[in-house]
N, C-alpha and C positions, 0 to 999 in steps of 0.2 A: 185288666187283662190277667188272665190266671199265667201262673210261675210254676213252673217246675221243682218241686224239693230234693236238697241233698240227699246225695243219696250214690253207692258204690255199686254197679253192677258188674259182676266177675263173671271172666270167660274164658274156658280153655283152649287151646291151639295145636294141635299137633303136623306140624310139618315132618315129609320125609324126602330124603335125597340119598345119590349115591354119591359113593367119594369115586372120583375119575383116576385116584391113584390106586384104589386098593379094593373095588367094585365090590366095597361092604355096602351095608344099608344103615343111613343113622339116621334116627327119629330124633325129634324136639320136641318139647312139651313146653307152650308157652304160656304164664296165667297173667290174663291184661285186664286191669281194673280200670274200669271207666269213672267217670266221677259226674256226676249228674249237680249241673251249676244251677241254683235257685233263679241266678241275675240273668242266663244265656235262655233264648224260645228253645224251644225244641230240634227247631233246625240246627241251631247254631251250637249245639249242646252238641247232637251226634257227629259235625264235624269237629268240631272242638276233639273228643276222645277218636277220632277218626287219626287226626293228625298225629295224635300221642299212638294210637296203635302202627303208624305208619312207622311212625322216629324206631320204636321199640323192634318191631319186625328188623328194621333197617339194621339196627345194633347185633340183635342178636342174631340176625338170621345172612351174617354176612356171607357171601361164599357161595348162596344158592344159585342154582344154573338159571332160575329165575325168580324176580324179583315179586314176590305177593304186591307187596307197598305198592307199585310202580300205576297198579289202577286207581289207588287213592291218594290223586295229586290234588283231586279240584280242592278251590277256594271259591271266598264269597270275593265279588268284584264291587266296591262301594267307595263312594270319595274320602279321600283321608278325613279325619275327623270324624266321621259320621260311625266309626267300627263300634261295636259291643264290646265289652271287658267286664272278668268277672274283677277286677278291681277297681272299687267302685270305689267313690266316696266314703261311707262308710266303714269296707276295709283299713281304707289311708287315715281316717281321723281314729279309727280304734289301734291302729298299729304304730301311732304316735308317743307312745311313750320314749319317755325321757332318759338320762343316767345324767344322774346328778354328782358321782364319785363309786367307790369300792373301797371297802376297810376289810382286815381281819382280825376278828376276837384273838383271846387267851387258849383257846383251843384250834385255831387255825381255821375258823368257818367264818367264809365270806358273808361280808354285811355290804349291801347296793342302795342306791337312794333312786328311786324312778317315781318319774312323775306322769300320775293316771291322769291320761284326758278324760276318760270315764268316768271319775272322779273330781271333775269340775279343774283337772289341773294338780290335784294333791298330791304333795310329794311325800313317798313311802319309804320307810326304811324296812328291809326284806332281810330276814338273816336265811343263808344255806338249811337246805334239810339235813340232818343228823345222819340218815341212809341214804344212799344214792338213788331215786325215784321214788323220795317222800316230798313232800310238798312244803315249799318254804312258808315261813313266818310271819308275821307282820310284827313286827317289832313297838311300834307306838299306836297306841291306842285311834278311833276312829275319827275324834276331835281333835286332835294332831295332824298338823301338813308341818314337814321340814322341809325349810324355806327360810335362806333370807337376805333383806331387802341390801344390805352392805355395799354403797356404789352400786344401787338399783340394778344391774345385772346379777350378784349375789355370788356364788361356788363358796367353797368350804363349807356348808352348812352343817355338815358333824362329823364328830373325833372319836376313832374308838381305842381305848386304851383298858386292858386287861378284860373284864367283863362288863365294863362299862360302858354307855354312848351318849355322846355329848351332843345336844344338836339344837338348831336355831329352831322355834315354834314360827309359824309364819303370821299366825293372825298376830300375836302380841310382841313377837320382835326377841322375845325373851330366850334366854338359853336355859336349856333343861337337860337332866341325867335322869337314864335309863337303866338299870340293872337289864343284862340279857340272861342272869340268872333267874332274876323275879317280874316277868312279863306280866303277871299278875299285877302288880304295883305298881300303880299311875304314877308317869316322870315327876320329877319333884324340880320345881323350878330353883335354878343357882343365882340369877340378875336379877334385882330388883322391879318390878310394876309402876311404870312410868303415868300408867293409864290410857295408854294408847301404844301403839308399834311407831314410837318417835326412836329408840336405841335398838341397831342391830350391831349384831358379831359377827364374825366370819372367820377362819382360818385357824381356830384353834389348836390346843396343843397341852398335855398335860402334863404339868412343873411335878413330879411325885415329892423332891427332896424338901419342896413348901407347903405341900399339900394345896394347892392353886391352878386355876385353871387361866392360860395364855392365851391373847383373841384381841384380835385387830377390832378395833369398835369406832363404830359412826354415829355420833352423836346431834339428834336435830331437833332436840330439844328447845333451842332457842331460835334456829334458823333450819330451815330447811333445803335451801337453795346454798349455803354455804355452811355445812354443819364440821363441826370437828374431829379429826381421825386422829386416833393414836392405838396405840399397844396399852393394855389396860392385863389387869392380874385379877383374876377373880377368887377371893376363899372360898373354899372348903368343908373348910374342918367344925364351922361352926354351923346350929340349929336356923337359928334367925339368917336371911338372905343379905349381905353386906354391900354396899355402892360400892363397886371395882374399884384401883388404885393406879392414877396410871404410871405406868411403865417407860414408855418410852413418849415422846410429843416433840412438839414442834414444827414438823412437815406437815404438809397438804395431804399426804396420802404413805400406808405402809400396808405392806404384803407381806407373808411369807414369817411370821415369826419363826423362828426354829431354834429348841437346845439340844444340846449334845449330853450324850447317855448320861453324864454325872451332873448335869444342870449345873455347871460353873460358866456356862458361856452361852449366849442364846445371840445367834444372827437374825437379820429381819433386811428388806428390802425397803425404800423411801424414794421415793421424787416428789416435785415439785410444782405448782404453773409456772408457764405454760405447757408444761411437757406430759405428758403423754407417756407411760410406762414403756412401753417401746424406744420412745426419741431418745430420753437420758434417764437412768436411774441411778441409785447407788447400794452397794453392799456394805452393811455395818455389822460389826461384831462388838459385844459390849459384855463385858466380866461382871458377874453377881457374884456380889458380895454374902458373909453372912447372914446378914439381917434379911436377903431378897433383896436389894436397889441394884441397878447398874451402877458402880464405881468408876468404869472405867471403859473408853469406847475406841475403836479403830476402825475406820475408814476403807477399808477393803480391797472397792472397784468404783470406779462411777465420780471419782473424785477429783482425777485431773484432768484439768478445763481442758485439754491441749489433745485428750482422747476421748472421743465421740464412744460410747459403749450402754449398754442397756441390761445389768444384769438382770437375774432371773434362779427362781429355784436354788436358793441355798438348800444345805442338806450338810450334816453330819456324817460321815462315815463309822463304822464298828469302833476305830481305833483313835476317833478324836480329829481327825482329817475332815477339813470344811471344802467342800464340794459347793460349786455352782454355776449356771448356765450365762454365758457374757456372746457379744458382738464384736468385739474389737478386735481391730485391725483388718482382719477380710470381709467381715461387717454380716457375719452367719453367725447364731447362735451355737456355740459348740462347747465342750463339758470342758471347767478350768479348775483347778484347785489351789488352793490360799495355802502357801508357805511362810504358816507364821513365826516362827523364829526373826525369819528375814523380813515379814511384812511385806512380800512379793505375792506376784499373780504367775503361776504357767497355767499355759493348756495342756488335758489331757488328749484330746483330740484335736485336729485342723482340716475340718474338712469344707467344702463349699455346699455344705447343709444345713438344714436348719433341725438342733434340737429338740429345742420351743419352742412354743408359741407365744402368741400377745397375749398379755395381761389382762385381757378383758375380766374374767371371773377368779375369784381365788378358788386356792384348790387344786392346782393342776401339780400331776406328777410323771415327768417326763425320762425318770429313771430311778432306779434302786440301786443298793448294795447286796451282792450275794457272798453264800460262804462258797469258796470253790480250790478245794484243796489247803496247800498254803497261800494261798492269796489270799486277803481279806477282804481287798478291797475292788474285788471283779465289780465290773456294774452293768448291768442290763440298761436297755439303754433304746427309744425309738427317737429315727430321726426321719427326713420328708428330702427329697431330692425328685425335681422335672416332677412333680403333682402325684407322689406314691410315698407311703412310710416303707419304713423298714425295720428290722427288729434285730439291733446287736448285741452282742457283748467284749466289753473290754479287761481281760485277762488280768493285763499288766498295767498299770497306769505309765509307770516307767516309759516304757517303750510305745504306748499307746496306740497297743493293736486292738484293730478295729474286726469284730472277726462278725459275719451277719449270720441269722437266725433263720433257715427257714419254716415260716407261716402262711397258712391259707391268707389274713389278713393283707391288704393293703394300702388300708387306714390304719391306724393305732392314734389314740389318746392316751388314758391314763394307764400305769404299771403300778400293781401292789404287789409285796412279796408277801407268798404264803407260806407255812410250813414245807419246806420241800419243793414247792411248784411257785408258778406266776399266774398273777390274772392281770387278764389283759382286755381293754375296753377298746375295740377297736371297729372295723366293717372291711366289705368291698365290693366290689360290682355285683359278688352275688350274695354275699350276706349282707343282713340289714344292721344295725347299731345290736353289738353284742358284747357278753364276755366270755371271754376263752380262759379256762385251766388247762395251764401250759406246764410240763414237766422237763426237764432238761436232762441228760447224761450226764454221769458223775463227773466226768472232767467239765463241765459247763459249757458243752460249745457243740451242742446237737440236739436238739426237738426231737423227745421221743413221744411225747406223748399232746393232744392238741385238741380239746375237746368243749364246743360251747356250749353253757350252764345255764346263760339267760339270754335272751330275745325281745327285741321292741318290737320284733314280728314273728313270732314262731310259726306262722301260717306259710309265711313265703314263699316257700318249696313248691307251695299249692300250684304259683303262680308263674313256674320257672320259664315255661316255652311264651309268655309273654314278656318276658322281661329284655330291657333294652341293655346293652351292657354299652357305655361310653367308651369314646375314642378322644386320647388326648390329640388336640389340635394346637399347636402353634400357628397363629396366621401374622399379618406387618399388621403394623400401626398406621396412625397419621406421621408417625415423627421416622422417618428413614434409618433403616440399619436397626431399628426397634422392632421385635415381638412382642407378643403376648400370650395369653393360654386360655383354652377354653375344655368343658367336655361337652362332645356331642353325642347327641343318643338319638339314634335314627328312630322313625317309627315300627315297631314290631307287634304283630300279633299275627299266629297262627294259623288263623280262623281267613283273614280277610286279606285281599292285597288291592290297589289302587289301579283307576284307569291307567290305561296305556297313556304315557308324556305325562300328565299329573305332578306336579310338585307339592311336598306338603308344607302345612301352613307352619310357620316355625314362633314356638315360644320360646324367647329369651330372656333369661335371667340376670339381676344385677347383686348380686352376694351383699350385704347387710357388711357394719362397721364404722367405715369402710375399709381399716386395717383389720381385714381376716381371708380367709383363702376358703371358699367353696373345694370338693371334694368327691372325685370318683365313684359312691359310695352307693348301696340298693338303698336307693328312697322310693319308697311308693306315691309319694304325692307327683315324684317324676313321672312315675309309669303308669300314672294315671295319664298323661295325656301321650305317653308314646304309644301304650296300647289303642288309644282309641284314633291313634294315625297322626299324630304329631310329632313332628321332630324338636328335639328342644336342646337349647345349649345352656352350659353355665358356664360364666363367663368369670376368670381371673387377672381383669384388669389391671393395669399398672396401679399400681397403690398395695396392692394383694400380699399379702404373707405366705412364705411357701419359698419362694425367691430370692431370699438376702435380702440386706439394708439398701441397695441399691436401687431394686426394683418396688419396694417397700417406699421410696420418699419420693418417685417417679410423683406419688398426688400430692407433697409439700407445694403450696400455694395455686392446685390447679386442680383441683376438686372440682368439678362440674364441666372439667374441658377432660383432662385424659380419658377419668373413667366415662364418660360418656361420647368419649371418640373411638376409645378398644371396643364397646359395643357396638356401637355401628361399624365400624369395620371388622369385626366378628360376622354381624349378620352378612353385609356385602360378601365378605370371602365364603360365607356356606351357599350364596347367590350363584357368585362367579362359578363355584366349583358343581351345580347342578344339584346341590344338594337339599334347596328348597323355595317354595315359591317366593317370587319379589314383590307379589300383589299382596301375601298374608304375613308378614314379618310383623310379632306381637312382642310387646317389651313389659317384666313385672319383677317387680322387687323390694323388698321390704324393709323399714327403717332407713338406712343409706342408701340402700338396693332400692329405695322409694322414691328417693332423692334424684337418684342417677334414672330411674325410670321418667320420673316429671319432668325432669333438665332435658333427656335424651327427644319429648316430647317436644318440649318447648323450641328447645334450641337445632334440631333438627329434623329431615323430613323421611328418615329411613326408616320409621316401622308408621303402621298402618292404626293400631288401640294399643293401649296398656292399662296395667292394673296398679295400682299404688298398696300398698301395705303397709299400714300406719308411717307412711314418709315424709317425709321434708319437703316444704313447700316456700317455706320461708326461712331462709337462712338469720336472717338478724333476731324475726321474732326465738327462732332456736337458742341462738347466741343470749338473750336476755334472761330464756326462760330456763332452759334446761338442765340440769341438775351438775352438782359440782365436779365429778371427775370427770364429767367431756364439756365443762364449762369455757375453758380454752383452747378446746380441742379444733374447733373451727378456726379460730384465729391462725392456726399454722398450716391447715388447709385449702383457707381462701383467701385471708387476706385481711383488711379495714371495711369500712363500713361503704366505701365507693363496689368492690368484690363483692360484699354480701347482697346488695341491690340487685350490681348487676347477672350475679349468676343465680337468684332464688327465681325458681316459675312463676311464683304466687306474682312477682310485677312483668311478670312477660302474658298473659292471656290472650292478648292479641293475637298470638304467634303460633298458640293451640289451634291446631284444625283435626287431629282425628278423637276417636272417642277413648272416654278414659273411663274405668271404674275404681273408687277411693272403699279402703275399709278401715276401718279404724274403734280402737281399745277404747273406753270413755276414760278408764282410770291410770290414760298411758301419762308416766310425768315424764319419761324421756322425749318425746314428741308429744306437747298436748293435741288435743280434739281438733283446737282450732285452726290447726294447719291446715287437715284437710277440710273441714270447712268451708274454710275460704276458697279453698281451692276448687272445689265444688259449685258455691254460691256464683263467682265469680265466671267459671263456666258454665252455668246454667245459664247466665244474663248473656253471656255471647254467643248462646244458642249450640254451643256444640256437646254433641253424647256422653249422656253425664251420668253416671248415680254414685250415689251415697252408700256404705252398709255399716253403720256404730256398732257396737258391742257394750252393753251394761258389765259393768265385772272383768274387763279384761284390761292387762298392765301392757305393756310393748310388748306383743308377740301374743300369739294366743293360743291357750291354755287348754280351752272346753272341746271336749271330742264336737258339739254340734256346732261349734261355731269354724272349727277347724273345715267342719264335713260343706259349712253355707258358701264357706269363702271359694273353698273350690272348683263347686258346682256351678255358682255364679260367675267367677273367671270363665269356665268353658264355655258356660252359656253365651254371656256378654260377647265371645269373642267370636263366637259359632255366629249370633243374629248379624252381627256388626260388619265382619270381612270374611267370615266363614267361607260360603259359600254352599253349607251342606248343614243338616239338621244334626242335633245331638241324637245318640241311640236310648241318653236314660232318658228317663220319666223326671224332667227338671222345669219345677215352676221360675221361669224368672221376674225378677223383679222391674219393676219400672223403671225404664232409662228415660231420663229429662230430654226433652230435643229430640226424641226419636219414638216412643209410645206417646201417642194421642190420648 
């Protein structure tokens, strides 16, 4: 079928009217560009800019004694699901890039780390253009991805300090330094060649007073399944590459090194098994000596049995002042500082929000110190209240006023401070994962200036009158006098609207972790199925971050009953409420989110298909197999080995009766292959709608823009042939479903 090319046809408009107060005559001159969609017929194209000339008239032409627009109401009438959308598949797998972090050089220009699915997944280190509409850099040569594997989730991957950038290579595990003076000059590796990517780094940090470089290091060299983490020091100063020394050891796991301007004191974070960064951790502070050793250590936070607390995010202040993010006592992450004279803890803030985040990846920065006046120690500052950031600053510590920021954002992750400005890596309903240069008034307590630099989708504007903007939902649980949270994103598109009575088919989401919180946020892989008439929810189950410690341990030892009881009664309450149909109710979610999808299949009968993404099938085979810092993580989740039977899918098959489709990474070690496998095999012999889709080359989660573009296309498929009730509008081959294709 021939397609239509891009393409802008411009047109002019002149309306005229009189004014009824002052029986002048005023003309309007309107110039409306059409935009000619490759992916939409012809038909569906000229309504498409039809609609947009309606919106446009409507705006601008408010006031007229009559209404032009008011003849260009029609739509196309087609069953949900079945609508056309110029975002397609491969829009959403090209608009996937990643942010890996934000640094800034010696000259104040931002350095990002984004990772190209275009690029097989390769993570790029980008420096800022020199003039404002020059085209950034690429910083590491083309056989370079930074990347690394540290706690197989990875963050921190590189440090930039003066002209320099320090960063993990991904094939070989190795750390290297970059001149951003001499991009010419291929990185020069600083860790020694193991012969394979058996040693990563993460979280570095650079000692100048030793001339050494500081980094959390995972060693699995000898064991892979239980390798050893400490704080290790890497030289310098010398030609030949040196075996690092380490630093600090003894714990199971450390985060967060940090020293303070004159390198006499460096803090780090540590926990334990069974614990889990979140559950219990601690903050240590420890004195260097002349020679470089720690001498001497002190215990911070995290130390007395008797207070449950989880810090997070040390940091140094200008003036020697240790800064970091704790839980204790109202059980929210909020900004405390270390009075060491006294060897005490206060809070600078107490609010019932949460600062940080979980520990999943190193790396994360959740506030700054700026100059503001005589204060030194003002700090910019984002925190998450009821499922939205927000963006402060705290003047006085003293007093510890909270004073907020206003930003377009309302998401926020990471904060770097720039010369003069902030960059901010944040999103929201209508921006997609971005950074903003943010500039502040001289007294530090007003956004003057707000302007984003980089985009995982710079296209998206393209696509704004389709775009679904979420509704936060709170609906009850199963447990009474309990909530929960979700966002709903009704179906939207322009072009089309649904039979009379019609309810749409609803896909539901189970958010990955399972300590992490889903988010408000422009995803285009959402609006891929709201455009094409799906309504979909993301669900922040009890177990979820976002909500306090409180709601955070709601999954301590019930993993595969809360979170897969808030989802069904999720769906039920968008049921009751008319908001979508109860015959099409779809469940999909990925790594945990896979888990809770299986379980939600097995162990109950409220959705119709779902989709697994590399998930959990088998809790014990996980428990054996999966790698050391969530090696005990199930044990506090579910229980002993009686728990792990009875709540893994892979022994309930019987219980399976709608159809499922499995995707899965061959090279995932967090979840191997053979969960869903089995999961699969097992379902195929009980005869119920089954397929398979592996991926060669891919870790947990996946990486490659084609494989991103298969997964999705086959979800809609699968679910369109299965409960649908109505055809897909692309051109999509599907694959063979077991039990259902002859």
């Amino acid at each position: 079928m021939a397609t239509l090319g891009t393409g802008v046809l411009t047109l002019t408009l002149t309306l005229t009217r009189f004014s009824s107060s002052s029986k002048s005559l005023f003309t309007h001159t309107h110039t409306l560009n059409y935009l000619l969609l490759p992916s939409l017929s012809a038909k569906t194209t000229f309504l498409h800019n039809r609609i947009h000339h309606n919106r446009r008239l409507s705006f601008c032409c408010r006031g007229m004694a009559t209404s032009t627009a008011a003849s260009y109401s029609n739509t196309v009438t087609a069953p949900y699901g079945s609508w056309k959308s110029p975002i397609t598949a491969d829009v959403v797998s090209g608009a996937s890039k990643r942010l890996g972090g934000t640094a800034v050089d010696e000259h104040g220009r931002l350095i990002w780390l984004e990772s190209r699915p275009t690029e097989g997944g390769r993570g790029v280190l980008v420096l800022e253009p020199e003039t404002p509409g020059g085209d950034p850099v690429d910083v590491i040569p083309k056989e370079f991805g930074v990347r690394t594997l540290a706690q197989e989730y990875g963050g921190g991957a590189f440090t930039v300090s003066g002209d320099v950038v320090f960063f993990a290579n991904y094939k070989d595990q190795r750390l290297y330094k970059q001149s951003l003076n001499s991009l010419g000059v291929p990185p020069a590796p600083i860790t020694p060649d193991y012969g394979g990517p058996v040693v990563s780094y993460a979280d570095g940090i650079l000692d100048s007073r030793f001339n050494r470089f500081i980094a959390v290091r995972e060693d699995r060299r000898e064991s892979s399944l239980n390798p050893p983490t400490t704080i290790v020091s890497i030289a310098l100063g010398s030609n030949d590459v040196q075996e690092p020394q380490v630093l600090v050891g003894g714990s199971d796991f450390y985060a967060f090194p940090r020293l303070d301007s004159k390198s006499e004191r460096i803090a780090w974070i540590q926990w334990s098994h069974p614990n889990m960064p979140w559950d219990r951790a601690e903050l240590w502070v420890g004195y260097i000596s002349e020679n470089g050793e720690i001498h001497k250590r002190v215990c911070v936070a995290g130390g007395d049995p008797s207070l449950v607390e989880s810090p997070t995010e040390p940091k140094w202040s200008p003036d020697g002042e240790l800064f970091f993010i704790t839980d204790r006592k109202n059980g929210f992450w909020n900004i405390h500082r270390w009075i060491e004279s006294e060897n005490k803890v206060e809070p600078v803030n107490f609010l019932d929000a949460e600062f940080a985040r979980p520990l999943w990846i190193f790396g994360m920065n959740s506030y700054v110190f700026v100059q503001s006046g005589k204060q030194r120690n003002s700090i910019v500052c984002s925190y998450r209240q009821q499922g939205k950031s927000y963006l402060g600053i705290i003047h006085d510590v003293q007093s510890s006023t909270l004073t907020p920021l206003d930003i377009p954002f309302t998401d926020l992750d990471n904060i770097t401070s720039g010369k003069e400005c902030l960059y901010l890596e944040g999103a929201s309903a209508v921006h997609p994962s971005s950074i903003a240069k943010v500039t502040l008034d001289d007294d530090k307590s007003k956004v003057v200036n707000f302007n984003i630099i980089w985009s995982s989708s710079p296209d998206s504007l393209k696509y704004s009158s389709y775009i679904s903007k979420p509704e936060l939902i709170e609906f009850p649980t199963e447990v009474p006098g309990q909530n929960a949270y979700a966002y709903f994103y009704p179906p939207t598109n322009p072009i089309y609207q649904a039979n009379q009575g019609e309810k749409p088919p609803l896909l539901l989401k189970s958010h990955g972790g399972p300590t992490a919180e889903t988010r408000g946020l422009l995803n285009l892989s959402i609006q891929y199925w709201t455009s094409r008439g799906w309504a979909f929810a993301d669900v922040n189950y009890g177990g979820s971050t976002g909500y306090g410690r409180e709601y955070r341990e709601r999954l301590l030892g019930q993993w595969g009953i809360v979170d897969v009881n808030d989802c069904c009664s999720c769906a039920k309450y968008l049921v009751a409420n008319g908001k979508v149909d109860r015959e099409r109710l779809c469940i999909t979610g990925g790594s945990a989110g896979g888990y809770t999808t299986l379980a939600a299949l097995a162990f109950r009968d409220t959705f119709k298909a779902g989709a697994s993404l590399y998930g959990v099938g088998d809790l014990s085979l996980l428990s054996a197999e999966t790698h050391k810092f969530e090696s005990h993580y199930i044990d506090k989740l579910v229980g002993g080995e009686k728990e792990l039977i009875e709540r893994s899918p892979i022994n309930h098959v019987d219980q399976f009766s709608c159809p499922i489709i499995l995707f899965q990474g061959l090279e995932d070690k967090v979840v191997p292959p053979d969960q869903a496998r089995k999961i699969y095999q097992a379902l195929k012999e009980k005869g119920v709608p089954v397929a398979l889709v592996e991926y060669e080359g891919e870790q947990h989660g996946f990486r490659k823009a084609e494989n991103i573009k298969f997964t999705l296309e086959q979800q809609m498929v699968f679910f369109a042939r299965l409960i649908g009730n109505f055809n897909v509008a692309d051109d999509i081959t599907p694959i063979k479903i077991d039990n259902f294709d002859n």
